[in-house]
VOSE-653131 format. One record per atom (N, C-alpha, C): residue number from 0; residue in three letters; chain; x, y, z. Coordinates in steps of 0.02 Angstrom, whole numbers, plus 32768, in hexadecimal, padded with zeros to 4 digits. Example, Ala and Ser with C-alpha at 12.3 -4.5 7.8 and 13.67 -1.06 7.14 Angstrom:
<pamis>
PAMI pos code unit    X    Y    Z
PAMI   0  Ala    A 8294 7EE4 8186
PAMI   0  Ala    A 8267 7F1F 8186
PAMI   0  Ala    A 8294 7F5B 8186
PAMI   1  Ser    A 8282 7F90 8162
PAMI   1  Ser    A 82AC 7FCB 8165
PAMI   1  Ser    A 8285 8002 818A
</pamis>
This chain:
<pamis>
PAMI pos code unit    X    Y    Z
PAMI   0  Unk    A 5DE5 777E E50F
PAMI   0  Unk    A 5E00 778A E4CE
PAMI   0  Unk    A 5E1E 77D0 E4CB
PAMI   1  Unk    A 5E62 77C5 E4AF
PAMI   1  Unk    A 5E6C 7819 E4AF
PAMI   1  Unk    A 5E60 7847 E473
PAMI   2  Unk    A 5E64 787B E478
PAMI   2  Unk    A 5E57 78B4 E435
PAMI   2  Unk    A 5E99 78A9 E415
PAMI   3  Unk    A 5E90 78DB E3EE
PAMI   3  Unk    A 5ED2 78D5 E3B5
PAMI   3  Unk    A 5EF3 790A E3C6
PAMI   4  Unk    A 5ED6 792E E3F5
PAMI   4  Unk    A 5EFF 797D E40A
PAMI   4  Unk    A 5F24 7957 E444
PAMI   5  Unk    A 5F0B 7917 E47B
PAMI   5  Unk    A 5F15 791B E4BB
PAMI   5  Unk    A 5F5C 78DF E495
PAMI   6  Unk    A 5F50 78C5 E462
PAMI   6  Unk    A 5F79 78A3 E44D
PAMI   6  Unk    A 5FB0 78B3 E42F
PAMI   7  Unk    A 5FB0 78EE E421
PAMI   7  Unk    A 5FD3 7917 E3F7
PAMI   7  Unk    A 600D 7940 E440
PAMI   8  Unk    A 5FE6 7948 E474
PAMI   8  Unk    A 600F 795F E4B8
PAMI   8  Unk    A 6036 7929 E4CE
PAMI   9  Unk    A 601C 78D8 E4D3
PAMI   9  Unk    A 604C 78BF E4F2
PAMI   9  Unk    A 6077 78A6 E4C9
PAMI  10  Unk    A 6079 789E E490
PAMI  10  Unk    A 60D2 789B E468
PAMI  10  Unk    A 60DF 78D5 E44D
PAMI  11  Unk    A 60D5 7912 E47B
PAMI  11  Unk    A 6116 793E E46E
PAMI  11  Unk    A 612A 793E E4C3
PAMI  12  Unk    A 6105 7934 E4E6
PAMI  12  Unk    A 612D 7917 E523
PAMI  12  Unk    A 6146 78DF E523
PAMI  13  Unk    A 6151 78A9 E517
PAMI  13  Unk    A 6157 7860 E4FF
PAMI  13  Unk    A 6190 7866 E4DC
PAMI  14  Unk    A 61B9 78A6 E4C7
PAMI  14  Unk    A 61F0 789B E487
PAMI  14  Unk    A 621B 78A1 E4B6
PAMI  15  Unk    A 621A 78CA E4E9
PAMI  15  Unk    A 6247 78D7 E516
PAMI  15  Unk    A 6261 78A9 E555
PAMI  16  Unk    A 6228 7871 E54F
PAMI  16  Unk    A 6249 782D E57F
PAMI  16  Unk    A 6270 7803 E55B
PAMI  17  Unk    A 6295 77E3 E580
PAMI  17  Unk    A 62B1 7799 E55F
PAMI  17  Unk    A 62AC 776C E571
PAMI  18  Unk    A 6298 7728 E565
PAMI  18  Unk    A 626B 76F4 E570
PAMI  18  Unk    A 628D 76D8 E5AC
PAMI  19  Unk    A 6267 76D2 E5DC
PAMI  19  Unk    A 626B 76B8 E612
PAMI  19  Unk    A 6271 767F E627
PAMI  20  Unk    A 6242 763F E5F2
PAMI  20  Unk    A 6235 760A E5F5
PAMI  20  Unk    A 6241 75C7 E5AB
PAMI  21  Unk    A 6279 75B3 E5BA
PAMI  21  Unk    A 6271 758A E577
PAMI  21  Unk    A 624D 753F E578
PAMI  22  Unk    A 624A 7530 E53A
PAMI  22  Unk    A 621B 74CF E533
PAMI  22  Unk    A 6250 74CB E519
PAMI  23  Unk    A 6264 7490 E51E
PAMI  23  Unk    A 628C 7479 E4FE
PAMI  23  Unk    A 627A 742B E4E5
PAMI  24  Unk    A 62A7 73F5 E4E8
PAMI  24  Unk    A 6282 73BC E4C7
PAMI  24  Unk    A 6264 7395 E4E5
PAMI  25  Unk    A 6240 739D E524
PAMI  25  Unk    A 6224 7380 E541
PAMI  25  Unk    A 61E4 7393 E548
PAMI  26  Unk    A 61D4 73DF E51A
PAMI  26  Unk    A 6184 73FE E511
PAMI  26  Unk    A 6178 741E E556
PAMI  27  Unk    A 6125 7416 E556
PAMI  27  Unk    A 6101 743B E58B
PAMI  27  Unk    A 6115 73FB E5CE
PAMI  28  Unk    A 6139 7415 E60C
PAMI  28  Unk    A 6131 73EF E644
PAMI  28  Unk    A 6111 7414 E670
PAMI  29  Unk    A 6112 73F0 E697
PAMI  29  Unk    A 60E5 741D E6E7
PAMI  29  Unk    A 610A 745C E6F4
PAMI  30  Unk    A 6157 7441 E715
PAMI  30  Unk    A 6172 748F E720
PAMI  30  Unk    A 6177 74C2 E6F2
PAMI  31  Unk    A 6169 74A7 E6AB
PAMI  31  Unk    A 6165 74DC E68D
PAMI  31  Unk    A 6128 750A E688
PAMI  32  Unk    A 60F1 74D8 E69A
PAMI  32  Unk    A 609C 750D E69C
PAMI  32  Unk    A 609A 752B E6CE
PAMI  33  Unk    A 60D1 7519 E70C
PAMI  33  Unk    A 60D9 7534 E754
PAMI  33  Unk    A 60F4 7574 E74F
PAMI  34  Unk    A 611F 7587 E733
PAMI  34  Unk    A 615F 75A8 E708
PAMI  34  Unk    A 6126 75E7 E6EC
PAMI  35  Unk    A 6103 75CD E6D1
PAMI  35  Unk    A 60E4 75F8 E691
PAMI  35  Unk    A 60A3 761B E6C1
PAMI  36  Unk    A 6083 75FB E6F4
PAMI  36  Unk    A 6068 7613 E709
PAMI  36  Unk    A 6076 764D E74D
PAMI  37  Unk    A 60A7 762A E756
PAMI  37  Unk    A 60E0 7655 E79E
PAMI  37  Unk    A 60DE 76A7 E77D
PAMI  38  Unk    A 6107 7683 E738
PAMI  38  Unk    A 611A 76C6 E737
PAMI  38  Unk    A 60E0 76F3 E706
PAMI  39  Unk    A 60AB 76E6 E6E5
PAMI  39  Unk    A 6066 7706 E6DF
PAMI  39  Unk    A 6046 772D E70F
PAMI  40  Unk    A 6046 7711 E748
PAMI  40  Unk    A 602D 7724 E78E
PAMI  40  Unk    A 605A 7768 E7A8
PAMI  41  Unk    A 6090 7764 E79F
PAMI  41  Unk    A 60B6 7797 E7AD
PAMI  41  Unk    A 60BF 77BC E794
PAMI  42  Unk    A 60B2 77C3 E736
PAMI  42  Unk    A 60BA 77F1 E714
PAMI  42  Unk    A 608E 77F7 E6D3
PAMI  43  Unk    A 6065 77CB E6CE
PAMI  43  Unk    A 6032 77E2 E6AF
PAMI  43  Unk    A 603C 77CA E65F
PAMI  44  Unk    A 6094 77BB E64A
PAMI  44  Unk    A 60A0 77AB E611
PAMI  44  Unk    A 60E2 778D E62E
PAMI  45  Unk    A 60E4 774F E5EF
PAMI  45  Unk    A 611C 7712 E5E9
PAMI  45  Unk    A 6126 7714 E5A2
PAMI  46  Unk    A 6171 770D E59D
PAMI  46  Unk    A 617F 770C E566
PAMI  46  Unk    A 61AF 76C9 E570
PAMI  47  Unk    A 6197 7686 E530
PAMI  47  Unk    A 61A6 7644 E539
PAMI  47  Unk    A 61D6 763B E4E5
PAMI  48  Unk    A 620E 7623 E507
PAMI  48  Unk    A 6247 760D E4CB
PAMI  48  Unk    A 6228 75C9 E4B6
PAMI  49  Unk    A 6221 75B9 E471
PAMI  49  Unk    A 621E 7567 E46F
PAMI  49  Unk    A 6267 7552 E455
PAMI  50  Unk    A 628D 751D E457
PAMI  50  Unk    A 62C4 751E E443
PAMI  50  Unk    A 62CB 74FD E407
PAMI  51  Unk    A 62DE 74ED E3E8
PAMI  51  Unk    A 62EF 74C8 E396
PAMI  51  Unk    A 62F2 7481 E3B9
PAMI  52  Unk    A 62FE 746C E3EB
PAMI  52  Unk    A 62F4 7419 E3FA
PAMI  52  Unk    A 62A8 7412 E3F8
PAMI  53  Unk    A 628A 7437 E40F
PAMI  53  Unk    A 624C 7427 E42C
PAMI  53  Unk    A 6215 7416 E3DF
PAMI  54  Unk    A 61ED 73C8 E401
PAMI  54  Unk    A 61E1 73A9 E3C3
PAMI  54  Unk    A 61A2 73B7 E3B7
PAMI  55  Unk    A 6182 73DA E3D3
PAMI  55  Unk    A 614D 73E7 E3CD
PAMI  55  Unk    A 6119 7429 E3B2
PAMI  56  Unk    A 60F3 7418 E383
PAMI  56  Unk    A 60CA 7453 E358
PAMI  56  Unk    A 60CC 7497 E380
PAMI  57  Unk    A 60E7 74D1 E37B
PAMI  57  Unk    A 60E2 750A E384
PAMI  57  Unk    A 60A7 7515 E3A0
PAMI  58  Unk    A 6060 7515 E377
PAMI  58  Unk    A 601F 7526 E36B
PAMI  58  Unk    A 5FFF 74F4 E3AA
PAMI  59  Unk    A 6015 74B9 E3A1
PAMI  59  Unk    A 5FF4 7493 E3D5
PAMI  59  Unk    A 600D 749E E420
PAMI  60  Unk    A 6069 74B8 E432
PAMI  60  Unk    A 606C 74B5 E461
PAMI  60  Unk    A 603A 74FC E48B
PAMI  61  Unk    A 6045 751F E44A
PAMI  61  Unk    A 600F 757A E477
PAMI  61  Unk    A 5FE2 7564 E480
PAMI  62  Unk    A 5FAA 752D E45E
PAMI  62  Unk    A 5F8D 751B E46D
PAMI  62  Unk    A 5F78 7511 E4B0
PAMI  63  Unk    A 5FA5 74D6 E4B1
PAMI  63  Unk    A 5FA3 74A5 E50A
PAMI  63  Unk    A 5FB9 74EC E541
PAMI  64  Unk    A 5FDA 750E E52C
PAMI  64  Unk    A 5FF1 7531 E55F
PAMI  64  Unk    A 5FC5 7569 E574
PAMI  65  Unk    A 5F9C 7569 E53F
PAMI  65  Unk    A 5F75 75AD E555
PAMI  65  Unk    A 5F31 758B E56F
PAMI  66  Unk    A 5F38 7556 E54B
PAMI  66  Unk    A 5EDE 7526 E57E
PAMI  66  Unk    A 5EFA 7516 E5CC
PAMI  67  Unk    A 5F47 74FA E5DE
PAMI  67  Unk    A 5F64 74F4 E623
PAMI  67  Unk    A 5F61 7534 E654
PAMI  68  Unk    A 5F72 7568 E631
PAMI  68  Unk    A 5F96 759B E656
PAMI  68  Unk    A 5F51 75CF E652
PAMI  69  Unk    A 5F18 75C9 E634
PAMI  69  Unk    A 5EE0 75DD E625
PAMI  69  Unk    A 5F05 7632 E616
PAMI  70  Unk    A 5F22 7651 E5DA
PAMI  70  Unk    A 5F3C 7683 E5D0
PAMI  70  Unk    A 5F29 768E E593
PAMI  71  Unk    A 5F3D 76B4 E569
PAMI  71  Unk    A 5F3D 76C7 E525
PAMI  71  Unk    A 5F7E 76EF E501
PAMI  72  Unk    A 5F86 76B7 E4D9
PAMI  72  Unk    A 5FC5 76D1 E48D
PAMI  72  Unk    A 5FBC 7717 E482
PAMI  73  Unk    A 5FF0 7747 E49B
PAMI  73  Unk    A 5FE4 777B E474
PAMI  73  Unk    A 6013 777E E428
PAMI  74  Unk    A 603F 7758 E41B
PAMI  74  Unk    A 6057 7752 E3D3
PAMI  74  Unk    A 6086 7724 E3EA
PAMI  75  Unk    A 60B9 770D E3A3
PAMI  75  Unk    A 60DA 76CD E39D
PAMI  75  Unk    A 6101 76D5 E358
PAMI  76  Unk    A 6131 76EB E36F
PAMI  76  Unk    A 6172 76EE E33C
PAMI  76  Unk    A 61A1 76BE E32F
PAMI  77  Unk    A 61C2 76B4 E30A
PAMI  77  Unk    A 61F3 7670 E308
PAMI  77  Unk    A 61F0 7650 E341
PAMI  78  Unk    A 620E 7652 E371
PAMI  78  Unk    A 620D 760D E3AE
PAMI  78  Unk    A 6206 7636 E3FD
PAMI  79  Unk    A 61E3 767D E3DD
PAMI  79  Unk    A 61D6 769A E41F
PAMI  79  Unk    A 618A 769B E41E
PAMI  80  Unk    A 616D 7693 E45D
PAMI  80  Unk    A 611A 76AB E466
PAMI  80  Unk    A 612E 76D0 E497
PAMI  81  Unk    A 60ED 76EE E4A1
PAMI  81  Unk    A 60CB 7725 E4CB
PAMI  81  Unk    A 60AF 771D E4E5
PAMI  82  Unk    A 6090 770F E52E
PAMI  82  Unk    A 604C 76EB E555
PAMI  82  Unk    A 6047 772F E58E
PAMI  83  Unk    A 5FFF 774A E582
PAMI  83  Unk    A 5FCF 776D E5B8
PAMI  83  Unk    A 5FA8 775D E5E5
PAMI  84  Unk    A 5FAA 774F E615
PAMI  84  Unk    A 5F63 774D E643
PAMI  84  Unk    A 5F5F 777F E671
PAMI  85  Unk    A 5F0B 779D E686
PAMI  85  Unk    A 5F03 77CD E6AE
PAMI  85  Unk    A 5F14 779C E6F5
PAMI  86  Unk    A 5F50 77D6 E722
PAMI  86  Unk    A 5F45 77B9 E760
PAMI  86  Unk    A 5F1A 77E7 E7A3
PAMI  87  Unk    A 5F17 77C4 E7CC
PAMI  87  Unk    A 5ECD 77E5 E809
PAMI  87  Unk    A 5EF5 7801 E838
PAMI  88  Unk    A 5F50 77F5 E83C
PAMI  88  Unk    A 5F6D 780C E85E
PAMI  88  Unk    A 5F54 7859 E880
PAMI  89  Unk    A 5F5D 787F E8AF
PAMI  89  Unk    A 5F44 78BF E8C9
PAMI  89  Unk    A 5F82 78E2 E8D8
PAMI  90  Unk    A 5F7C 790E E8C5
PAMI  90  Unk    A 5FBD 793D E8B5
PAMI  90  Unk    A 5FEE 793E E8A4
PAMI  91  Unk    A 5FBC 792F E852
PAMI  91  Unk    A 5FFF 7918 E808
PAMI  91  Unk    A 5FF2 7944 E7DE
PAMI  92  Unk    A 6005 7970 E7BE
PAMI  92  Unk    A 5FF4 7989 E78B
PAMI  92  Unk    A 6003 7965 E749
PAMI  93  Unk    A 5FB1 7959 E731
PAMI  93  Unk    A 5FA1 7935 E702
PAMI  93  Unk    A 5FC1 7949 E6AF
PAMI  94  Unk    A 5FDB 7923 E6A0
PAMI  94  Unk    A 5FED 7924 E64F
PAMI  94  Unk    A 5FB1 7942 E61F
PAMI  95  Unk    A 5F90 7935 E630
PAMI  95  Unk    A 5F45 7953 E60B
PAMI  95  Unk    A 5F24 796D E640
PAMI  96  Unk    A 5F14 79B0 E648
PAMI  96  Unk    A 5EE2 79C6 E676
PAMI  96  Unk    A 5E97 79B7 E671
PAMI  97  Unk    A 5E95 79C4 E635
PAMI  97  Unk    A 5E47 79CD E613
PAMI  97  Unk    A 5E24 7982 E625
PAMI  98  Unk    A 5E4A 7959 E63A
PAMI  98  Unk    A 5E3C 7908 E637
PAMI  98  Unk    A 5E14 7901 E675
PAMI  99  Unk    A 5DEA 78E7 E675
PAMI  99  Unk    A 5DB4 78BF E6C3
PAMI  99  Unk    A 5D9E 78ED E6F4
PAMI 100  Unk    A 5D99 793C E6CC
PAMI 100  Unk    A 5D5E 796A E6F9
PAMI 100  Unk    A 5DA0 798B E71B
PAMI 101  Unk    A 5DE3 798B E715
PAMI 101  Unk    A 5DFF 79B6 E73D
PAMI 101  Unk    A 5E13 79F8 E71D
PAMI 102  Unk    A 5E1F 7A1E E741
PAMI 102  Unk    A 5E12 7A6C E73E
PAMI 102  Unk    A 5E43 7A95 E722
PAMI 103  Unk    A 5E3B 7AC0 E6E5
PAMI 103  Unk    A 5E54 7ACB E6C9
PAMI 103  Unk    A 5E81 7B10 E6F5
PAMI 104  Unk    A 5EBD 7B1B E6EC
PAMI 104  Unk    A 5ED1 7B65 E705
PAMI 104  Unk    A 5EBA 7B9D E6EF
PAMI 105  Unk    A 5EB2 7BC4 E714
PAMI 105  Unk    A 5E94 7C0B E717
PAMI 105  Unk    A 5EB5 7C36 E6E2
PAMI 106  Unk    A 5E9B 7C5C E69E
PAMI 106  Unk    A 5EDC 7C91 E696
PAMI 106  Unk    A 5ECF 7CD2 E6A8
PAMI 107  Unk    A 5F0F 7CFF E6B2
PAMI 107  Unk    A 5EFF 7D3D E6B4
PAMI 107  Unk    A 5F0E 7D7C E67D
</pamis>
């Protein structure tokens, strides 16, 4: 679950992408949880267009997508979401440091 501070970090990073991945009227398919997870893994955040065809409940598709892609909504504006997951990748610098015991930088 995230904080409201750690939530508050990834859509002001999140304003600055543009959605990578659209649904369109065919909803959630495979390549698209493939899609969503590809690119999670690589960057830690997806930002998913739904399109005006697509027939399906907003609420329900974050739903399915975040129980598939095992991630979490960081917000959901007109027909854009936001999806986070921590990845295990090794020598990534993490979107959230403070997240899963890794180490905060030193200041001087």
């Amino acid at each position: 679950m995230l904080t409201a501070k750690e939530r508050s970090t990834l859509r002001s990073i999140a304003n600055g992408i543009k959605p990578n991945i659209n649904i369109g009227k065919n909803g959630i398919a495979d390549n698209i949880i493939e899609e969503i997870k590809t690119t999670l893994f690589h960057n830690e955040l997806a930002k998913v267009s739904v399109l005006k065809a697509c027939e399906v409940d907003k609420a329900t598709l974050i739903e399915q997508i975040c129980k598939l892609t095992e991630c979490e909504c960081v917000q959901q504006i007109g027909n854009k979401i936001v999806l986070y997951k921590f990845t295990e990748k090794k020598e990534f610098e993490h979107l959230l440091n403070s997240r899963r015991g890794a180490k905060q930088p030193l200041r001087k």
